[in-house]
Chimera marker file (.cmm) of the C-alpha trace (Angstrom):
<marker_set name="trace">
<marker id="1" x="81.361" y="101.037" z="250.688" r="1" g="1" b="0" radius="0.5"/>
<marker id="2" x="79.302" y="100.414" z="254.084" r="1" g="1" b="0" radius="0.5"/>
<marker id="3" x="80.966" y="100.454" z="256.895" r="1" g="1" b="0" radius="0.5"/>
<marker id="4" x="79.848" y="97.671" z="259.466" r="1" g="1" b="0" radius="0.5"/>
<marker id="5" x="77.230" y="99.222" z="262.023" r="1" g="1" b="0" radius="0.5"/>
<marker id="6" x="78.428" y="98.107" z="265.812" r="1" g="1" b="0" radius="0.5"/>
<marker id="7" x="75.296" y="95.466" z="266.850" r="1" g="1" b="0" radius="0.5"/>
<marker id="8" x="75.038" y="96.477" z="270.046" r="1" g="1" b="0" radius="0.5"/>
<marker id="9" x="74.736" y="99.908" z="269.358" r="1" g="1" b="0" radius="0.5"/>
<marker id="10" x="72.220" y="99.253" z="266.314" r="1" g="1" b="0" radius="0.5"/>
<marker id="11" x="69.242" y="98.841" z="269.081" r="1" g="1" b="0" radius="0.5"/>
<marker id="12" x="67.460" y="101.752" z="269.623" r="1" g="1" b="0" radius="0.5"/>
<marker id="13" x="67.392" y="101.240" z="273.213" r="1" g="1" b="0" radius="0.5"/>
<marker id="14" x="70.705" y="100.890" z="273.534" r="1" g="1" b="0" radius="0.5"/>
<marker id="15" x="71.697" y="103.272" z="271.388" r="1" g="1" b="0" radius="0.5"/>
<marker id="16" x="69.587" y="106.081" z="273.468" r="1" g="1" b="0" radius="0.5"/>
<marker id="17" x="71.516" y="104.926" z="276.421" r="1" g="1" b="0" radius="0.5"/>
<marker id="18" x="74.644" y="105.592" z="275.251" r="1" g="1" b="0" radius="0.5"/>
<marker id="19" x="73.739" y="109.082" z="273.346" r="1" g="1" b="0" radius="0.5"/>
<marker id="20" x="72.261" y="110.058" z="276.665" r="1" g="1" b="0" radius="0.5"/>
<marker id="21" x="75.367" y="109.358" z="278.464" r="1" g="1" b="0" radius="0.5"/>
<marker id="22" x="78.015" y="111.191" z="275.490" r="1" g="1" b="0" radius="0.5"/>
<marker id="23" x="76.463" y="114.243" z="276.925" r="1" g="1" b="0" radius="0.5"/>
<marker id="24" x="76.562" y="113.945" z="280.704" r="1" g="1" b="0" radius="0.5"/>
<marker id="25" x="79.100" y="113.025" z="283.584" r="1" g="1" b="0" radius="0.5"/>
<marker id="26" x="76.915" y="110.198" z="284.637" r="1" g="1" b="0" radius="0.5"/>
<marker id="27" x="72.676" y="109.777" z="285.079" r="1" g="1" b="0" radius="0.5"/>
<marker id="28" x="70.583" y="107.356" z="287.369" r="1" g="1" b="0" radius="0.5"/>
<marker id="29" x="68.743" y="104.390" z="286.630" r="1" g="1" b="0" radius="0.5"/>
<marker id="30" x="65.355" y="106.907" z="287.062" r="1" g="1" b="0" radius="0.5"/>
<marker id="31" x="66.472" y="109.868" z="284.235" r="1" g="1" b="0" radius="0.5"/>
<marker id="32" x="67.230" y="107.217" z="281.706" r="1" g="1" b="0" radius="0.5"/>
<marker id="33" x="64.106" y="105.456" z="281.969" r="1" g="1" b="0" radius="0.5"/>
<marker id="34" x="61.973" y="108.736" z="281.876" r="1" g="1" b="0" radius="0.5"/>
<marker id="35" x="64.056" y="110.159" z="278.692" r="1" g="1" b="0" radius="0.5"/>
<marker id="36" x="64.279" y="106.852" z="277.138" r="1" g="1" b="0" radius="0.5"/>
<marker id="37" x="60.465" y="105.541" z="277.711" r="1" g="1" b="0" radius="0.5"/>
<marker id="38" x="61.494" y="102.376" z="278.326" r="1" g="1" b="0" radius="0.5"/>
<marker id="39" x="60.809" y="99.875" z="280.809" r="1" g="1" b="0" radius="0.5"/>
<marker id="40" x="62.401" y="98.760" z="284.545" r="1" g="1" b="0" radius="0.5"/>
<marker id="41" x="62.652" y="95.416" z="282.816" r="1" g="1" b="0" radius="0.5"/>
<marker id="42" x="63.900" y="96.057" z="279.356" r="1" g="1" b="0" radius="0.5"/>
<marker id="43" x="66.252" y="99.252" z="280.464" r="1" g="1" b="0" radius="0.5"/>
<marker id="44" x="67.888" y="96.930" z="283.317" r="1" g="1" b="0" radius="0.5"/>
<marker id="45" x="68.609" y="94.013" z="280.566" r="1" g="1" b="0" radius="0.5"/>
<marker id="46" x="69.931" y="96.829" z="278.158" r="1" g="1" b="0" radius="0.5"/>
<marker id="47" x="72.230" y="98.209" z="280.151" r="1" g="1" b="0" radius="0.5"/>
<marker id="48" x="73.601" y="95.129" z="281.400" r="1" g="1" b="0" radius="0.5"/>
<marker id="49" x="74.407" y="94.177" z="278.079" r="1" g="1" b="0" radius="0.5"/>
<marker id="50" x="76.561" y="97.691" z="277.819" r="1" g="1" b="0" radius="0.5"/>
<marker id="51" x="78.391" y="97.298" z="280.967" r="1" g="1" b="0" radius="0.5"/>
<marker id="52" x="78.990" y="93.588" z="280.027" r="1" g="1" b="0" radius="0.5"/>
<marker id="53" x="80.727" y="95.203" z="276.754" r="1" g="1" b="0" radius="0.5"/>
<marker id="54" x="82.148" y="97.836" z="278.563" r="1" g="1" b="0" radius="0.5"/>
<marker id="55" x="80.880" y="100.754" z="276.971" r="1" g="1" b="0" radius="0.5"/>
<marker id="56" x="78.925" y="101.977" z="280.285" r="1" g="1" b="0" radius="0.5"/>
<marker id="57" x="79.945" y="101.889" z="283.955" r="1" g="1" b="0" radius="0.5"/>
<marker id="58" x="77.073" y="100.913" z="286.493" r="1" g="1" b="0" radius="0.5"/>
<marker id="59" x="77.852" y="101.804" z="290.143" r="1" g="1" b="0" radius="0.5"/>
<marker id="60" x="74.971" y="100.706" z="292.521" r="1" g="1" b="0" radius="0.5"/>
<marker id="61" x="74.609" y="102.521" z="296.128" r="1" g="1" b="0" radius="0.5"/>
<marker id="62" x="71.813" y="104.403" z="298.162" r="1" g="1" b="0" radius="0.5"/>
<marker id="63" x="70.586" y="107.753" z="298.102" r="1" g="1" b="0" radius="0.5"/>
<marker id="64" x="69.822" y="108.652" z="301.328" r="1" g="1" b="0" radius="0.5"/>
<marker id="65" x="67.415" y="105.036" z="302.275" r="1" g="1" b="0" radius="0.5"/>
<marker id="66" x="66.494" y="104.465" z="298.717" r="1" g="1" b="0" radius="0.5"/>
<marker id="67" x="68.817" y="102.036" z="296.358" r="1" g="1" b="0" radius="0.5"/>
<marker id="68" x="70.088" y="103.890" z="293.465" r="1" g="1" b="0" radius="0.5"/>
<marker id="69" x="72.119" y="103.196" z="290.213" r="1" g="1" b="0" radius="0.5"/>
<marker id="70" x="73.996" y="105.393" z="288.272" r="1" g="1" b="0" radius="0.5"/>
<marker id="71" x="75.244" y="104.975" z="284.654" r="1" g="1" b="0" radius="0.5"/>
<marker id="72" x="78.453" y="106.443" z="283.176" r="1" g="1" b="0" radius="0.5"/>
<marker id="73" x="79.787" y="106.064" z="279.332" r="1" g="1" b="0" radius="0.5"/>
<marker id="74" x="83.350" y="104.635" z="279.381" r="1" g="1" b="0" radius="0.5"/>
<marker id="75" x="86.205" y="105.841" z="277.070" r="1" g="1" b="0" radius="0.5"/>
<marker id="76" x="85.611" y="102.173" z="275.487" r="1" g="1" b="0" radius="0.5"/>
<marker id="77" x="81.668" y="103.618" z="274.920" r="1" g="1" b="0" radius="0.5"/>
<marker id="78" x="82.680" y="106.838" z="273.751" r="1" g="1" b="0" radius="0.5"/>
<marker id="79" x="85.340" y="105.005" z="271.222" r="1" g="1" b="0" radius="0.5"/>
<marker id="80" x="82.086" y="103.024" z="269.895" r="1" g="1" b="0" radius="0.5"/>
<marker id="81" x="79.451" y="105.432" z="270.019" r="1" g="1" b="0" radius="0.5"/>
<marker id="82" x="81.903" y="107.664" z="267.473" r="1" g="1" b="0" radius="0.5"/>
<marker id="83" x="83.031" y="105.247" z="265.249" r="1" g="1" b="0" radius="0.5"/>
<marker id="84" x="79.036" y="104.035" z="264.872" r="1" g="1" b="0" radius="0.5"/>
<marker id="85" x="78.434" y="107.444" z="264.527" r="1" g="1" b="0" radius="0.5"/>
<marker id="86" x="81.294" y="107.600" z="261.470" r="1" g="1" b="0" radius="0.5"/>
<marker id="87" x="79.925" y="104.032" z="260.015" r="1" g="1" b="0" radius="0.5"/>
<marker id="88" x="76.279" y="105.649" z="260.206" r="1" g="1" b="0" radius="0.5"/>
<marker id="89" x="77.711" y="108.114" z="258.075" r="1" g="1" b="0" radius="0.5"/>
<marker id="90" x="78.746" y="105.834" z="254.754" r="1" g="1" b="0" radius="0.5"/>
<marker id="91" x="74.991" y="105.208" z="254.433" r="1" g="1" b="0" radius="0.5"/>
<marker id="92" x="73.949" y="108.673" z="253.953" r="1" g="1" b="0" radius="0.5"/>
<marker id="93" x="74.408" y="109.979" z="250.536" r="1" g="1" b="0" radius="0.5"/>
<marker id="94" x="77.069" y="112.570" z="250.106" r="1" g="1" b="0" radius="0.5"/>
<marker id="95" x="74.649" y="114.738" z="248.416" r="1" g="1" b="0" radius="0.5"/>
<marker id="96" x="72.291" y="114.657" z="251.535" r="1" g="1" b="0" radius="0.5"/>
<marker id="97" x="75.477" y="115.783" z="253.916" r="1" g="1" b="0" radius="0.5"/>
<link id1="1" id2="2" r="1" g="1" b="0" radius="0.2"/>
<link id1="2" id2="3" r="1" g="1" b="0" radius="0.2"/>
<link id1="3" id2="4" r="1" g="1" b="0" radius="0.2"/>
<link id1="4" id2="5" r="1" g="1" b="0" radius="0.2"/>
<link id1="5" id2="6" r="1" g="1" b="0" radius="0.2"/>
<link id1="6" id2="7" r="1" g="1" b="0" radius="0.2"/>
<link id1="7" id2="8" r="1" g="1" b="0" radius="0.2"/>
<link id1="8" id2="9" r="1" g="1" b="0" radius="0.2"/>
<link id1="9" id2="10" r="1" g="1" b="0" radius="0.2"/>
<link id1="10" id2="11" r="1" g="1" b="0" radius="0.2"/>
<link id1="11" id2="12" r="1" g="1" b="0" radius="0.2"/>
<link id1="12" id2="13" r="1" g="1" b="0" radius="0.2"/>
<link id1="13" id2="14" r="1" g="1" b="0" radius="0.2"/>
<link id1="14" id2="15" r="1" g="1" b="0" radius="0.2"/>
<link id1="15" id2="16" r="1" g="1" b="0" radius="0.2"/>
<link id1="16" id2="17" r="1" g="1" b="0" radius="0.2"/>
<link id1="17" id2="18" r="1" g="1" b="0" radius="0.2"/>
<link id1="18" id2="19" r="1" g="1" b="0" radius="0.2"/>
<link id1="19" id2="20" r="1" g="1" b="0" radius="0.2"/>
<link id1="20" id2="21" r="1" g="1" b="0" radius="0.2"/>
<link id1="21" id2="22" r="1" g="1" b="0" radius="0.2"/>
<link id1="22" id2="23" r="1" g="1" b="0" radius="0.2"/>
<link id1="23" id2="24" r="1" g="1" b="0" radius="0.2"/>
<link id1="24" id2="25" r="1" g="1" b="0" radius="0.2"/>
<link id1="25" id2="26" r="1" g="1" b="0" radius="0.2"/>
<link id1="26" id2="27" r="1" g="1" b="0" radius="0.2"/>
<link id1="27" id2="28" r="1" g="1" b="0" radius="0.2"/>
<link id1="28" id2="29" r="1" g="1" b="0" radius="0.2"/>
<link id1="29" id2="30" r="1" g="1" b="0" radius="0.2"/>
<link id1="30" id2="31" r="1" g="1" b="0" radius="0.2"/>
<link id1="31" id2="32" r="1" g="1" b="0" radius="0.2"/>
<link id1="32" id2="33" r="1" g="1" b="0" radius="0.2"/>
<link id1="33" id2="34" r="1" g="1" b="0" radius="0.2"/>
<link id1="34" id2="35" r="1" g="1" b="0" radius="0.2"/>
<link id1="35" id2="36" r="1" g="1" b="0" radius="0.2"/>
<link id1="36" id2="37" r="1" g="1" b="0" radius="0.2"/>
<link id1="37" id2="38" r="1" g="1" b="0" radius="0.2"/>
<link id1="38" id2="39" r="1" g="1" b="0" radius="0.2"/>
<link id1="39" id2="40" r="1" g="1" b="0" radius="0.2"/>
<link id1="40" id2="41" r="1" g="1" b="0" radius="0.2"/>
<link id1="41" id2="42" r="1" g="1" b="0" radius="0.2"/>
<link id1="42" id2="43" r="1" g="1" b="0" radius="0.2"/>
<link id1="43" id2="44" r="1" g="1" b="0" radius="0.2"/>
<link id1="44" id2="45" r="1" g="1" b="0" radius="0.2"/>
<link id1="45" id2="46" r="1" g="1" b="0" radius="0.2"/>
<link id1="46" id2="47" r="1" g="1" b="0" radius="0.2"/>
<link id1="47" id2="48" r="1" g="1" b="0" radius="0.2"/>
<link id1="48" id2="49" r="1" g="1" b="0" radius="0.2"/>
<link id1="49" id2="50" r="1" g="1" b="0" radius="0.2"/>
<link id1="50" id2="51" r="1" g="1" b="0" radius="0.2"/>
<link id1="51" id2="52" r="1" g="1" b="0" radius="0.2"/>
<link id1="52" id2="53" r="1" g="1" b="0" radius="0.2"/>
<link id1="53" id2="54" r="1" g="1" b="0" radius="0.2"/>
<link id1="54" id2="55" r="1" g="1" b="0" radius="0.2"/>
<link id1="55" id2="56" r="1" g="1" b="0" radius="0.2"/>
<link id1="56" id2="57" r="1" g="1" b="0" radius="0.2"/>
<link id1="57" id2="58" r="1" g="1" b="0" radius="0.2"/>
<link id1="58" id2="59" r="1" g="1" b="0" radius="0.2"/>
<link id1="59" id2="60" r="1" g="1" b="0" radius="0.2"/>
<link id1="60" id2="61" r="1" g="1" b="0" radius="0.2"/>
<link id1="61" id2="62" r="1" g="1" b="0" radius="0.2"/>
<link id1="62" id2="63" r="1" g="1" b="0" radius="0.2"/>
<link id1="63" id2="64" r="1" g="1" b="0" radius="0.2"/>
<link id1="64" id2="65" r="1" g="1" b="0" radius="0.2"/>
<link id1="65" id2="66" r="1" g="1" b="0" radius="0.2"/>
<link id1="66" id2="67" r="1" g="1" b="0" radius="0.2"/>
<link id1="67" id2="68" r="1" g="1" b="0" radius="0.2"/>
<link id1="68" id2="69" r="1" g="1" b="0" radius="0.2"/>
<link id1="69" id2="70" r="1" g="1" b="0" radius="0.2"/>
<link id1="70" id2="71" r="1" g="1" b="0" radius="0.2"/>
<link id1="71" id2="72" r="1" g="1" b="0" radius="0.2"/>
<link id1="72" id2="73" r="1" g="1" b="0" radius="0.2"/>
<link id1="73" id2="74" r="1" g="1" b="0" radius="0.2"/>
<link id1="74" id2="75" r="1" g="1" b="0" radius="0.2"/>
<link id1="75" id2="76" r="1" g="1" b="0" radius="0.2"/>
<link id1="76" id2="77" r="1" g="1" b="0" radius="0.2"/>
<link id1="77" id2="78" r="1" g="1" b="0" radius="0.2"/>
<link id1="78" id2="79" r="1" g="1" b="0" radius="0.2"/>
<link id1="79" id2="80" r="1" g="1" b="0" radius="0.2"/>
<link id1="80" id2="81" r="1" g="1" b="0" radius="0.2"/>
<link id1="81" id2="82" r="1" g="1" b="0" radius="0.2"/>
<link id1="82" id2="83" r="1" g="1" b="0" radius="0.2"/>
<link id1="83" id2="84" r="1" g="1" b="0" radius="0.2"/>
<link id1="84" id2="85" r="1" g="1" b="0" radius="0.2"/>
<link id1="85" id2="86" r="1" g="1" b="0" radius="0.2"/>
<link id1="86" id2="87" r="1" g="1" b="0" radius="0.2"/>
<link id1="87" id2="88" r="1" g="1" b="0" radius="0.2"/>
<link id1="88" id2="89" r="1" g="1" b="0" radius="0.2"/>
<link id1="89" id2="90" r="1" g="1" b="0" radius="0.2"/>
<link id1="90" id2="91" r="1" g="1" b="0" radius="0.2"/>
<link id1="91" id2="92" r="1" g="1" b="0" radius="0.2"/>
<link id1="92" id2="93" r="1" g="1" b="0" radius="0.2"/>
<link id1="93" id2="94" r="1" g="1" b="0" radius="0.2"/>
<link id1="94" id2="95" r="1" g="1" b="0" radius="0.2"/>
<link id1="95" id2="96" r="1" g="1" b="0" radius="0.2"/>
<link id1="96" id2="97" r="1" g="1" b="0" radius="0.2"/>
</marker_set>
């Protein structure tokens, strides 16, 4: 059977954002946009729609003069991003695992 695929998480977009953050303590608005590709516009609405779920943190402040927000995965986004990861999993063959 299939498990159901977490919506949110099914956008690539989103989905980069939260792989990005499994594998750091936290990243600014700046790195995600250059590993991601995406834009001001469509990155800001993204990860408002994570931190609205909960499955990112979003802490606004200054570096130095310059405004600057940082991004952190939750333990609510790392509960998601795994069991995505584990429903991604019942659509791959067992012969191709």
């Amino acid at each position: 059977m299939f498990r159901p695929l977490d919506p949110l998480l099914h956008s690539e977009l989103r989905l980069a954002v939260v792989s990005l953050l499994a594998g750091v303590e936290s990243a600014d608005f700046t790195f995600i946009k250059e590993q991601t590709g995406a834009t001001a516009g469509n990155l800001s609405v993204q990860i408002d729609k994570l931190a609205q779920a909960g499955y990112i943190a979003v802490m606004k402040g200054y570096k130095g003069k310059k405004p600057q927000t940082m991004c952190s995965i939750t333990p609510t986004g790392i509960e998601a991003f795994r069991n995505y990861l584990e429903a991604l999993k019942s659509y791959i063959p067992t012969s191709m695992r």
